[in-house]
C-alpha positions as a LaTeX table, in Angstrom:
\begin{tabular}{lrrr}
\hline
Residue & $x$ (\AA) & $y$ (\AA) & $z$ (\AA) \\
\hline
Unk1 & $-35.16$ & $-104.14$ & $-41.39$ \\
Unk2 & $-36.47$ & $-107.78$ & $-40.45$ \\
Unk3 & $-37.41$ & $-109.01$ & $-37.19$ \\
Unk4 & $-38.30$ & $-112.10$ & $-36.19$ \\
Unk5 & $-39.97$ & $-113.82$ & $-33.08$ \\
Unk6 & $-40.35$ & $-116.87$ & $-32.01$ \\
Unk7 & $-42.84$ & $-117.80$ & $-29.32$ \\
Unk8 & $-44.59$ & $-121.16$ & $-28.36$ \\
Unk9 & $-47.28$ & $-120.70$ & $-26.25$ \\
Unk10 & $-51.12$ & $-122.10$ & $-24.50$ \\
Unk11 & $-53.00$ & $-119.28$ & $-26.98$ \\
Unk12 & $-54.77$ & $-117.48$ & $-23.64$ \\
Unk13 & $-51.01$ & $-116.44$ & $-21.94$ \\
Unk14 & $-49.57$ & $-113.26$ & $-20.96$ \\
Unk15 & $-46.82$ & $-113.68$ & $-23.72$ \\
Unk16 & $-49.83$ & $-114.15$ & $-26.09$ \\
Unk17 & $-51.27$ & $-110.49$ & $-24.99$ \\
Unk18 & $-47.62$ & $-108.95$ & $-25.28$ \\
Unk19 & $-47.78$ & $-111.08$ & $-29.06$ \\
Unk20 & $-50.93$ & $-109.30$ & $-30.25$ \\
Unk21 & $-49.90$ & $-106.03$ & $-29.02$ \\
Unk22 & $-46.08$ & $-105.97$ & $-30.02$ \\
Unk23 & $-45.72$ & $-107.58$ & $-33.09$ \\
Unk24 & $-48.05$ & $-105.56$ & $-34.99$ \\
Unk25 & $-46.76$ & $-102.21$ & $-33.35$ \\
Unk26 & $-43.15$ & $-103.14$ & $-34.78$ \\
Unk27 & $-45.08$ & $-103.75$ & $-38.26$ \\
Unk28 & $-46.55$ & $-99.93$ & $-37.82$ \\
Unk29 & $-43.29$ & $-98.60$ & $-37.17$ \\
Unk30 & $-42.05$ & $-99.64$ & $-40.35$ \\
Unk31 & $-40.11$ & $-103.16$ & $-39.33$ \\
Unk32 & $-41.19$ & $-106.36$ & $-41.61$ \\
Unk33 & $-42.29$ & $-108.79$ & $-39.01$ \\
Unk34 & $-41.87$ & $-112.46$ & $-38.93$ \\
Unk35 & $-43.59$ & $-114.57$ & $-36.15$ \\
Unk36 & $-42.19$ & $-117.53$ & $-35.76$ \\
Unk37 & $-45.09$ & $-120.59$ & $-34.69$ \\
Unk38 & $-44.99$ & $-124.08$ & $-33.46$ \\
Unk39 & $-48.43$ & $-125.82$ & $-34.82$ \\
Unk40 & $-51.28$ & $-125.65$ & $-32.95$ \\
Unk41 & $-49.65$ & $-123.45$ & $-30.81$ \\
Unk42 & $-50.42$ & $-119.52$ & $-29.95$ \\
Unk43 & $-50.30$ & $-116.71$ & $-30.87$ \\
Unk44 & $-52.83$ & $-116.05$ & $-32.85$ \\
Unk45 & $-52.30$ & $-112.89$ & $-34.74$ \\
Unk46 & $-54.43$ & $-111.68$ & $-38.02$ \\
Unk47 & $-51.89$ & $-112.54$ & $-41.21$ \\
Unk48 & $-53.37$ & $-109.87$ & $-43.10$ \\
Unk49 & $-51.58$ & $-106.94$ & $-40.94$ \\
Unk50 & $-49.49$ & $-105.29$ & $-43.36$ \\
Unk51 & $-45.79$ & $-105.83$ & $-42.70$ \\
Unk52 & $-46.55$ & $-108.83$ & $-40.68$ \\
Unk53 & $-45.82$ & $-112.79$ & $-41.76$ \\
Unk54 & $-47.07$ & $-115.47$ & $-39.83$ \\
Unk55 & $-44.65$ & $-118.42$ & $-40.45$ \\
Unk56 & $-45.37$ & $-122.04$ & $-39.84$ \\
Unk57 & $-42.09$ & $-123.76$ & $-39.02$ \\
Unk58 & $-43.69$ & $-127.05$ & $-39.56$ \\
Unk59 & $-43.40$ & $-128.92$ & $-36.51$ \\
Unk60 & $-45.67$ & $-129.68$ & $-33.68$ \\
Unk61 & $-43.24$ & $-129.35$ & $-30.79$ \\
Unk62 & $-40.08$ & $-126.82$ & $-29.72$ \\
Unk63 & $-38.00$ & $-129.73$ & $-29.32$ \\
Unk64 & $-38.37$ & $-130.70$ & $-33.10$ \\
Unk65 & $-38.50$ & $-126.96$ & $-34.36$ \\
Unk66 & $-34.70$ & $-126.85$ & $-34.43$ \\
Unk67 & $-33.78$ & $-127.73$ & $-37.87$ \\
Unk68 & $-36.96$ & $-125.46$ & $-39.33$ \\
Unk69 & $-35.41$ & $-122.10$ & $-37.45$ \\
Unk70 & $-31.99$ & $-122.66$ & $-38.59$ \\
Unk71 & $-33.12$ & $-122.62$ & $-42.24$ \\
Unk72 & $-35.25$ & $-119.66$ & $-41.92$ \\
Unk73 & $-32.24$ & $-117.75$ & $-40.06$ \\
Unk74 & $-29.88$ & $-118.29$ & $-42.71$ \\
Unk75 & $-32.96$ & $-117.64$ & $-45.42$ \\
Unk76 & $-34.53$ & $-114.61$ & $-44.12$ \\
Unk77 & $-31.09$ & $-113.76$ & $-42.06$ \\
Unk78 & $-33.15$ & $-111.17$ & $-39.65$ \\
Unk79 & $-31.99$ & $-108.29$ & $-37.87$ \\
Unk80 & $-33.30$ & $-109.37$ & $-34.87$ \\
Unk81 & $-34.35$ & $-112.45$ & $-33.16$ \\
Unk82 & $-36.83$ & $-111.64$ & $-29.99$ \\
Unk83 & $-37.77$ & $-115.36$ & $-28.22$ \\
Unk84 & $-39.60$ & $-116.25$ & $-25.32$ \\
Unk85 & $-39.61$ & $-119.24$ & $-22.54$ \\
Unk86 & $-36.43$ & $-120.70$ & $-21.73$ \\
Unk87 & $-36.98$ & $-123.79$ & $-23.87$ \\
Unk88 & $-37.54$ & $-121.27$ & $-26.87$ \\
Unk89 & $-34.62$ & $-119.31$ & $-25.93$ \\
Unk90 & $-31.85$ & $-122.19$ & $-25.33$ \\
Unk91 & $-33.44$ & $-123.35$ & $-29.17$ \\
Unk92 & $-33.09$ & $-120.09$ & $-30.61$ \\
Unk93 & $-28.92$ & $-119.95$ & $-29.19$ \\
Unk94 & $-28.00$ & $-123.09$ & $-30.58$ \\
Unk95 & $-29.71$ & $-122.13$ & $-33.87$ \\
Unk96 & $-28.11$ & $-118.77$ & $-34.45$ \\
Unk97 & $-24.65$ & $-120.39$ & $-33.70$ \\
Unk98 & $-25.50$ & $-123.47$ & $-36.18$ \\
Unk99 & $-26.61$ & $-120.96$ & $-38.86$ \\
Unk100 & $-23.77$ & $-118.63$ & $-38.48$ \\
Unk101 & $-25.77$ & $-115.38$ & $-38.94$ \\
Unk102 & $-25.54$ & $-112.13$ & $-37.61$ \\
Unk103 & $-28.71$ & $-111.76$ & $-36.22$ \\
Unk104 & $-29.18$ & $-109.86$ & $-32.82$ \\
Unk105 & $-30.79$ & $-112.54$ & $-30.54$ \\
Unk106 & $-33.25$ & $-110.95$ & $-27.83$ \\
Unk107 & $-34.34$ & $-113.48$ & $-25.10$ \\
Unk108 & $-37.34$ & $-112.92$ & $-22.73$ \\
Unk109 & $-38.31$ & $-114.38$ & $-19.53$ \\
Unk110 & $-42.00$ & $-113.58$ & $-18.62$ \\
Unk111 & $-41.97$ & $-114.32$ & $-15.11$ \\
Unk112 & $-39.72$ & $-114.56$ & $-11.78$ \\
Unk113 & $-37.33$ & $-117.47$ & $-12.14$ \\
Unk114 & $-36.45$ & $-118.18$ & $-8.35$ \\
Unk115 & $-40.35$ & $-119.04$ & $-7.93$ \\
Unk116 & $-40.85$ & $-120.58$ & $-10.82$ \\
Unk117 & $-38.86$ & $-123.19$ & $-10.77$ \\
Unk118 & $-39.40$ & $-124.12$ & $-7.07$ \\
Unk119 & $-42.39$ & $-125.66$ & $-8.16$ \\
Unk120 & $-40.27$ & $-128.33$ & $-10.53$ \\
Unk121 & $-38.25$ & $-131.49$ & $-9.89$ \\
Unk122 & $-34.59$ & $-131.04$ & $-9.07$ \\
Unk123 & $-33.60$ & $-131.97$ & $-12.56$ \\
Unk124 & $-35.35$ & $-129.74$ & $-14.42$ \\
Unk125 & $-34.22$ & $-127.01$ & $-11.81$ \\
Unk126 & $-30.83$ & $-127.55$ & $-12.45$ \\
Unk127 & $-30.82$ & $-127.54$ & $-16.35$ \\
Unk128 & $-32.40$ & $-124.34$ & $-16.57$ \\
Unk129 & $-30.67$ & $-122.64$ & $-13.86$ \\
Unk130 & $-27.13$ & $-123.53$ & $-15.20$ \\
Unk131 & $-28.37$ & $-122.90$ & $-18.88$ \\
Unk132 & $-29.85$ & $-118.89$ & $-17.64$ \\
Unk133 & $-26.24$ & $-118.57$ & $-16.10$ \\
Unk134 & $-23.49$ & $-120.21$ & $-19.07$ \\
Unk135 & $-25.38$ & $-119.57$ & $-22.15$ \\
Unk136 & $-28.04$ & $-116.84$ & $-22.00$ \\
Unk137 & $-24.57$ & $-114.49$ & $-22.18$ \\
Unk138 & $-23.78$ & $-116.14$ & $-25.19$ \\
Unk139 & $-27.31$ & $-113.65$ & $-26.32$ \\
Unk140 & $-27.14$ & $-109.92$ & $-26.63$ \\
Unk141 & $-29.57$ & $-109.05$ & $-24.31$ \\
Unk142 & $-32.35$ & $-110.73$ & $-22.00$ \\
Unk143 & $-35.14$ & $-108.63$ & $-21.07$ \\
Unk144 & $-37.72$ & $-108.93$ & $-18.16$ \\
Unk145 & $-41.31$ & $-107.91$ & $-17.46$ \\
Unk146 & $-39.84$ & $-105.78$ & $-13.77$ \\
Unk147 & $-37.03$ & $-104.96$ & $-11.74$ \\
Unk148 & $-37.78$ & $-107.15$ & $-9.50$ \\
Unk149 & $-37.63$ & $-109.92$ & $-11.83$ \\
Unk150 & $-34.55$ & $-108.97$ & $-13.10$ \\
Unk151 & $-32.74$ & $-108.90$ & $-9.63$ \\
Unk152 & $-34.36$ & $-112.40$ & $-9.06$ \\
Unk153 & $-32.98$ & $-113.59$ & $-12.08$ \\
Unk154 & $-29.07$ & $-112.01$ & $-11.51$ \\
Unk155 & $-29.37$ & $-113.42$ & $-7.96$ \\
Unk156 & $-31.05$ & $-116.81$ & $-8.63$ \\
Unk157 & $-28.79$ & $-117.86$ & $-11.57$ \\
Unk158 & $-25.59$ & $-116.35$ & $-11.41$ \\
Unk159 & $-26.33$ & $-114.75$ & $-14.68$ \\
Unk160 & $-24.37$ & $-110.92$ & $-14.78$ \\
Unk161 & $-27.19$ & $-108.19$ & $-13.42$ \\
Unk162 & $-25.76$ & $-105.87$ & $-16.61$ \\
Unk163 & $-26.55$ & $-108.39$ & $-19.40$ \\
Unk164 & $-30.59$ & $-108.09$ & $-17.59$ \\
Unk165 & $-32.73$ & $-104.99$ & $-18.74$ \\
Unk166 & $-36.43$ & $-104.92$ & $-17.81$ \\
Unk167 & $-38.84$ & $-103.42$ & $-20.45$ \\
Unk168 & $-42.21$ & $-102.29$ & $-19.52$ \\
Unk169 & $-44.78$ & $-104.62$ & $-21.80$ \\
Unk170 & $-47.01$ & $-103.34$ & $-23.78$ \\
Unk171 & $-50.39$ & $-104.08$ & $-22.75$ \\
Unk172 & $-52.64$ & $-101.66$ & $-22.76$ \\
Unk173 & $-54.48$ & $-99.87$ & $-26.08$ \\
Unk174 & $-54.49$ & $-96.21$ & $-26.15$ \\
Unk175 & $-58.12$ & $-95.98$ & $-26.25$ \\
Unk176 & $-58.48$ & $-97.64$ & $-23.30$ \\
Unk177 & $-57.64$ & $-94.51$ & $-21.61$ \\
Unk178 & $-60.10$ & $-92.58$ & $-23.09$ \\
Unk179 & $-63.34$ & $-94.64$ & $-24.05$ \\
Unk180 & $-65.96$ & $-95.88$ & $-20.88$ \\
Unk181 & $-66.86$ & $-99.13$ & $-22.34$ \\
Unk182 & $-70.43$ & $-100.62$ & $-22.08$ \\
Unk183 & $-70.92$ & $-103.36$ & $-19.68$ \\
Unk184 & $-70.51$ & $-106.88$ & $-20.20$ \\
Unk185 & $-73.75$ & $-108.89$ & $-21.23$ \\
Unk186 & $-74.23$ & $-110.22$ & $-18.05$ \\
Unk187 & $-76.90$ & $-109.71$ & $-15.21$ \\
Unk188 & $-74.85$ & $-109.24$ & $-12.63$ \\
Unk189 & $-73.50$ & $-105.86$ & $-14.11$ \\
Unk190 & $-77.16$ & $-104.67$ & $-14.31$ \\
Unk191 & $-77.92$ & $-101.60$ & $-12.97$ \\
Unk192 & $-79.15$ & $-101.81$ & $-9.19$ \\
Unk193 & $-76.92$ & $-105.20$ & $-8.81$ \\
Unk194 & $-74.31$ & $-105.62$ & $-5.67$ \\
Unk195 & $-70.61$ & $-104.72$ & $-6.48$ \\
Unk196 & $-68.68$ & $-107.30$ & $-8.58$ \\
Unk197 & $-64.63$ & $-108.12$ & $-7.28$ \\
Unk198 & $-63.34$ & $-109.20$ & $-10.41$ \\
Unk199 & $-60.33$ & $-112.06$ & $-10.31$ \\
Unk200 & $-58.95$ & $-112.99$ & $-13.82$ \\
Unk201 & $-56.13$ & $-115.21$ & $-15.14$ \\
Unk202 & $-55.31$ & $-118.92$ & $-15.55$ \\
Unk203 & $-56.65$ & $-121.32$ & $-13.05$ \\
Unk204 & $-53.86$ & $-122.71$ & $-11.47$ \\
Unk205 & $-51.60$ & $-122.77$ & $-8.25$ \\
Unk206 & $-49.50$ & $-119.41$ & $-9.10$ \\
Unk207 & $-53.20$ & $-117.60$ & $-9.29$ \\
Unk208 & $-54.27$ & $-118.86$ & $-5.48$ \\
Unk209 & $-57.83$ & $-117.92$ & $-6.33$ \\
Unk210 & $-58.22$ & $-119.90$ & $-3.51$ \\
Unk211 & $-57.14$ & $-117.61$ & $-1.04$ \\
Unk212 & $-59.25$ & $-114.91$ & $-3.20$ \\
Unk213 & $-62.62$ & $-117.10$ & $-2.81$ \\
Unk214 & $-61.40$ & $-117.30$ & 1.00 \\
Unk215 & $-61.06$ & $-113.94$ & 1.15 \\
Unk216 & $-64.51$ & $-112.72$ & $-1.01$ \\
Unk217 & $-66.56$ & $-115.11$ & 1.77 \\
Unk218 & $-64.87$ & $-112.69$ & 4.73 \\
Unk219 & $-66.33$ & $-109.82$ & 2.97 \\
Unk220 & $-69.43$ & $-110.93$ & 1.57 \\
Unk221 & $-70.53$ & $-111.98$ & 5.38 \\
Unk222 & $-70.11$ & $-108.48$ & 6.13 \\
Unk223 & $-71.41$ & $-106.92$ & 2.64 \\
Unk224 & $-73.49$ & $-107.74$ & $-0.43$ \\
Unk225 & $-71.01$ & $-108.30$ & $-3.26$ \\
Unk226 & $-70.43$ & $-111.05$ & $-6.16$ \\
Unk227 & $-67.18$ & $-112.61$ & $-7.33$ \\
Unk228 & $-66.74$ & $-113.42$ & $-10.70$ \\
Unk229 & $-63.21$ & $-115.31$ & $-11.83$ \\
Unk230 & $-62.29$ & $-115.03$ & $-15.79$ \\
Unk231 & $-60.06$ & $-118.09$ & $-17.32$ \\
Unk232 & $-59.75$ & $-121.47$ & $-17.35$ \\
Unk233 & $-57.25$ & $-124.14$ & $-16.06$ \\
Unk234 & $-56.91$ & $-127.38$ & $-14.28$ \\
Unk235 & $-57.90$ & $-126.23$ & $-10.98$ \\
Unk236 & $-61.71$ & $-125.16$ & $-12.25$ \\
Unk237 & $-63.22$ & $-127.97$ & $-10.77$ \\
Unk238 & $-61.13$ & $-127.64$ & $-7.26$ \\
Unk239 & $-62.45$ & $-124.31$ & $-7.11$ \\
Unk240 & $-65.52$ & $-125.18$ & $-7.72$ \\
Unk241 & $-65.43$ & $-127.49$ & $-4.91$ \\
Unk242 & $-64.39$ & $-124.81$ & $-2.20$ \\
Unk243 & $-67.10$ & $-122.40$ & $-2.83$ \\
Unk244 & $-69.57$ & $-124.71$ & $-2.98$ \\
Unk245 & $-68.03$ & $-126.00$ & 1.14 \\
Unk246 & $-68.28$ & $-122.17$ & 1.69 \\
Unk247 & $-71.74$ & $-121.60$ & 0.64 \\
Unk248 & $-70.92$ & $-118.91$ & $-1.79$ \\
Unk249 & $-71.36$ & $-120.83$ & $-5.15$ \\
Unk250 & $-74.46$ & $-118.17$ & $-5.56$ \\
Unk251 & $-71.99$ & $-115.23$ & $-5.27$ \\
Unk252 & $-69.00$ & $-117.01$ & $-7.55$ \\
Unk253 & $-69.35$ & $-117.37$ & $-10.75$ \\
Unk254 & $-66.68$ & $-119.12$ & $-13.31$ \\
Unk255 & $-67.61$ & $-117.65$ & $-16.93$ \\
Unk256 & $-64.34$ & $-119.23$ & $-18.65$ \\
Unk257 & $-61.72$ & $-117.51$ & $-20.71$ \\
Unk258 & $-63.31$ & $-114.32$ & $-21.97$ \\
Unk259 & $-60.45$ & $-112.63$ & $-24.72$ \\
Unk260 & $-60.48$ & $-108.70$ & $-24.12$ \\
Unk261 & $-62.07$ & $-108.69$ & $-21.11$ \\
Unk262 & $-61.88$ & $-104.81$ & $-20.66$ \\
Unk263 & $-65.34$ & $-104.18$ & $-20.47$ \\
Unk264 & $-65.78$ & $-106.74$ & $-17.50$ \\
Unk265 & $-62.50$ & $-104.89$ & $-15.81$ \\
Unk266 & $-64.05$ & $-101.66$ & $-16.62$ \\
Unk267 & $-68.02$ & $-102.66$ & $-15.04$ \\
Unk268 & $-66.32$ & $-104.47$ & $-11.92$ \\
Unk269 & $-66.04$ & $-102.75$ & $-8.91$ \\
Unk270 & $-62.65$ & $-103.98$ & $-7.49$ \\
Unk271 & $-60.11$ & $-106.25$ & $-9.17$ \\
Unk272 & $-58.03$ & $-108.87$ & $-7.04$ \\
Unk273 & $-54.87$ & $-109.93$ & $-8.01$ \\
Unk274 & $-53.93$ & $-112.93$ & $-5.50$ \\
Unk275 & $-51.12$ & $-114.40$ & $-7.10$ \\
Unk276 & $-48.53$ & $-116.23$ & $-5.75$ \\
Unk277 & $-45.73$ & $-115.42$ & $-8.37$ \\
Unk278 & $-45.74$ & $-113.22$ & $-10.85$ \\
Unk279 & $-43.17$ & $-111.42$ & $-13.70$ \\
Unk280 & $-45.32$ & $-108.34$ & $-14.27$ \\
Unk281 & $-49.21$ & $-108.95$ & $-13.90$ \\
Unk282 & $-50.95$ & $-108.19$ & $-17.34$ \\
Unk283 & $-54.48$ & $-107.90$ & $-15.89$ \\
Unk284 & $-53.68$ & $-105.57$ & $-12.59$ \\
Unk285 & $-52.29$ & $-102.89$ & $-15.35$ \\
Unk286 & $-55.44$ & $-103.27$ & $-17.63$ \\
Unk287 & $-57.48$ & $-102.76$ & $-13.92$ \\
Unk288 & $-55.67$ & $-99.29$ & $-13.60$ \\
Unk289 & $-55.53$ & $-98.53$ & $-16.87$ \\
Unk290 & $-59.73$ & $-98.40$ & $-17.34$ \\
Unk291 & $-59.54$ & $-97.46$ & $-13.79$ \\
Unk292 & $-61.17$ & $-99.84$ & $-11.71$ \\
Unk293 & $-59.52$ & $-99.86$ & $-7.78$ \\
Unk294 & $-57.21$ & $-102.78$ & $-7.35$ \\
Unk295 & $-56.16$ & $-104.95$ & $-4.66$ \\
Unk296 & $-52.59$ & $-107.94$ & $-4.76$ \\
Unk297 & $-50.68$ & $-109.73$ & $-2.72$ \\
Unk298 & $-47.15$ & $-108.52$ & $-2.39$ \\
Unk299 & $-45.72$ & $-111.31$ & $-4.99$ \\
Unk300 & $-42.53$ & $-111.42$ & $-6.69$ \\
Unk301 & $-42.65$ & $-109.66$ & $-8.76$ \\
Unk302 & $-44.81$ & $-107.14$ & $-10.42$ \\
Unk303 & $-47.43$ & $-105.96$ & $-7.93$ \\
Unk304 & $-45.21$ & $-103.71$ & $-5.85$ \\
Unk305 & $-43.80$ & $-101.89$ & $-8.76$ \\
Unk306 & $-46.77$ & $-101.43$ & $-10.54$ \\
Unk307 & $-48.83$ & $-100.29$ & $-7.69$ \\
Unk308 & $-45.70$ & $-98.59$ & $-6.45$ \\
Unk309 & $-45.28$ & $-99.65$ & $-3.24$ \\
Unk310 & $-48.90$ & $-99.47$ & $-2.45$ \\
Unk311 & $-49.84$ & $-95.88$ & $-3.20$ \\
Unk312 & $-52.25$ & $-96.64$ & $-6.34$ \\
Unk313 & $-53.73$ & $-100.02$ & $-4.10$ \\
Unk314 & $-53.01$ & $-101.93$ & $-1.21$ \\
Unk315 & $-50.60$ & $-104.63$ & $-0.84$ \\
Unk316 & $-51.23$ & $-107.88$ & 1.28 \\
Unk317 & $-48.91$ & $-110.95$ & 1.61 \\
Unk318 & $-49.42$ & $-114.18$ & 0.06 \\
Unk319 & $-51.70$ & $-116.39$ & 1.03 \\
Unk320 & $-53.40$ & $-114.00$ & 3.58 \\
Unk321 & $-56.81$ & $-114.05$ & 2.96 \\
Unk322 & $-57.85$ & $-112.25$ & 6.36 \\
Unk323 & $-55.48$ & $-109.46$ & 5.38 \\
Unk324 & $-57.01$ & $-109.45$ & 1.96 \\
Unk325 & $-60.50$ & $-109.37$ & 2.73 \\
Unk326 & $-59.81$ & $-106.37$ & 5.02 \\
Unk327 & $-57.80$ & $-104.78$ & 2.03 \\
Unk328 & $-61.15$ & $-105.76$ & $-0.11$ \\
Unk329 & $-63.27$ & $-103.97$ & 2.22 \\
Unk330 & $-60.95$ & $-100.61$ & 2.85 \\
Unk331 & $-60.65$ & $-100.55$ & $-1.10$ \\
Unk332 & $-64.42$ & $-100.83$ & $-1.65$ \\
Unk333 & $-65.24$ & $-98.04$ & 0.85 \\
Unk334 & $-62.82$ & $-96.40$ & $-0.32$ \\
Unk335 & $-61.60$ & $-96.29$ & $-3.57$ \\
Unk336 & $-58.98$ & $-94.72$ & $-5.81$ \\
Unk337 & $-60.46$ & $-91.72$ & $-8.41$ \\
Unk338 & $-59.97$ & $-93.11$ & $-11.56$ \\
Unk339 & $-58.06$ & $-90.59$ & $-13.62$ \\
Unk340 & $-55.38$ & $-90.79$ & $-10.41$ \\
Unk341 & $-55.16$ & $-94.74$ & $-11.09$ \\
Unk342 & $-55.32$ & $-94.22$ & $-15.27$ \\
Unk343 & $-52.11$ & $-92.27$ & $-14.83$ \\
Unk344 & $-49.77$ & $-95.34$ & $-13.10$ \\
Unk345 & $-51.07$ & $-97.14$ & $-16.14$ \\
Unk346 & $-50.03$ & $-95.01$ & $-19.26$ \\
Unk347 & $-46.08$ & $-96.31$ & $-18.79$ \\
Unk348 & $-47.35$ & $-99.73$ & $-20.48$ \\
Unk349 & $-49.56$ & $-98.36$ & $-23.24$ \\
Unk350 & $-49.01$ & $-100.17$ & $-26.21$ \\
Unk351 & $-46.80$ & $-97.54$ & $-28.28$ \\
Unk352 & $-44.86$ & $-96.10$ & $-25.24$ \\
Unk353 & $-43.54$ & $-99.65$ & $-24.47$ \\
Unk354 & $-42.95$ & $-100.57$ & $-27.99$ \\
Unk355 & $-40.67$ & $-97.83$ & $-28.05$ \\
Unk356 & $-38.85$ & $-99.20$ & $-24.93$ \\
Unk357 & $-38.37$ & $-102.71$ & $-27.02$ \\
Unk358 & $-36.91$ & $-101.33$ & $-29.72$ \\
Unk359 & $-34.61$ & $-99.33$ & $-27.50$ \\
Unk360 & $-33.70$ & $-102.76$ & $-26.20$ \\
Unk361 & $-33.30$ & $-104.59$ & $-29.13$ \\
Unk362 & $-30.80$ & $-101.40$ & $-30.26$ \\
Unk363 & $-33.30$ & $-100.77$ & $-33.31$ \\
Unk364 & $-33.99$ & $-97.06$ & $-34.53$ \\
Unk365 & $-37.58$ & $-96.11$ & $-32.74$ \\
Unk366 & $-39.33$ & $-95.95$ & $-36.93$ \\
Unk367 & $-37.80$ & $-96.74$ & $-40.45$ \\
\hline
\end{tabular}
């Protein structure tokens, strides 16, 4: 049995971690695998995984990558179709019902719509609203990172709550569970050093790492500590800017995009997630899973279920930084053990979910 998906994405995303982690897991189960790629777009995967074809469609652009999917649909004819991103997905209707195939078609929104799309002009609020509610039934199933984000979704676009299922993603290695990792090659994880409050993710407005660098100046006039923020994004040099106008630019570092950061999850002392929006946040389950305390704001949607409800780490509203430096410095004094925060984490270890996505996709769990 084939299946195909079809993702466009930045290369450093969360749909790029679910990429590397799902596609290859389908391959082990037995499934040929087909991902589907826009060029010079992510993911990247290794095209030497057995069962697994990395397909150029030929195009540089989703907009042009129409008349390349509908001639692999009616060449390969797969059993299933998984996409992602509502551009993808509104592409990936029109080309099933222009190649007349049976394929299943899976869609996938990563994050929580209502949010989202607050953020864009009226125009391009509208056209994806009314496209989530009159065509994404014309799929067999759309799946979602959370609950929450499902319920955001039924209630946002219209679209009917039963045609919704949220799938845990896969994110996190079994190993990861088992294996301390050595530190990071860095001197601030040096034994002897001041606790490091780990932020990671892209830097832009949905992260709020401002409130987070807001937040880490609270605490670290009451306590030696260190920030360090992993990504990259427009807002680097913004950033910048505020912790240099709070003094702190000798306490917050920047080091980029670092690709598996485990080890830096594992070394840190605390991880922050102070998102603004979310679908399910990849790096708070990696936190828990090497188990590593963790602190977020009460976004939709993600936090609340993965922490559930605040019992594996406290929960702070948006844009608080008062109430999340004080959630800093409880967590710090008192953290989590980590075999009690490992556990909330094993529900989105790589096989376990992959089993949930087949289940989804109505595919046997192995050929």
């Amino acid at each position: 049995m084939r299946i195909a998906c079809f993702f466009a994405t930045s290369g450093h995303s969360g749909v790029d971690r679910l990429a590397r982690h799902l596609l290859p897991a389908l391959a082990r189960r037995g499934y040929q695998v087909d991902l589907l790629k826009i060029r010079n777009h992510g993911p990247e995967l290794a095209a030497d995984t057995p069962g697994l074809r990395v397909l150029d469609l030929g195009v540089r652009h989703t907009l042009t990558a129409l008349p390349g999917l509908i001639a692999y649909l009616k060449r390969a004819q797969p059993d299933v179709l998984l996409t992602d991103k509502d551009r993808v997905n509104r592409l990936a209707l029109a080309a099933r019902t222009i190649a007349s195939v049976s394929t299943r078609l899976i869609l996938r929104i990563g994050t929580t719509v209502s949010v989202d799309l607050a953020s864009r002009n009226r125009l391009e609020c509208w056209v994806q609203r009314r496209s989530i509610r009159f065509l994404y039934p014309l799929a067999d199933r759309v799946l979602v990172p959370s609950q929450g984000a499902a319920d955001d979704l039924a209630c946002y676009t219209g679209l009917d709550r039963r045609h919704i299922q949220a799938v845990p993603s896969p994110i996190v290695p079994a190993s990861l569970f088992e294996n301390t990792l050595p530190p990071p090659d860095h001197p601030w994880f040096a034994p002897g050093e001041p606790p490091v409050i780990l932020g990671l993710g892209e830097l832009c407005a949905r992260k709020d790492f401002a409130t987070l660098i807001r937040a880490f100046a609270r605490v670290r006039a009451q306590r030696p500590c260190r920030l360090m923020i992993l990504g990259r994004g427009r807002q680097r040099e913004r950033l910048l800017m505020l912790t240099a106008e709070l003094g702190m630019s000798r306490d917050v570092e920047f080091p980029g995009f670092v690709p598996g950061p485990y080890a830096y999850l594992d070394h840190a002392r605390l991880f922050v997630l102070s998102s603004r929006w979310e679908g399910l946040p990849f790096a708070l389950v990696e936190a828990l899973a090497v188990g590593t305390p963790a602190v977020a704001t009460d976004c939709p949607s993600g936090p609340r279920e993965v922490l559930e409800g605040g019992r594996y780490g406290r929960l702070v509203p948006v844009g608080d930084d008062c109430a999340l430096a004080e959630a800093i410095d409880a967590t710090l004094d008192a953290p989590l053990p980590r075999a009690v925060l490992q556990q909330t984490a094993r529900r989105f270890e790589i096989e376990s979910a992959t089993s949930a996505y087949l289940e989804a996709m109505g595919l046997p769990e192995r050929l």
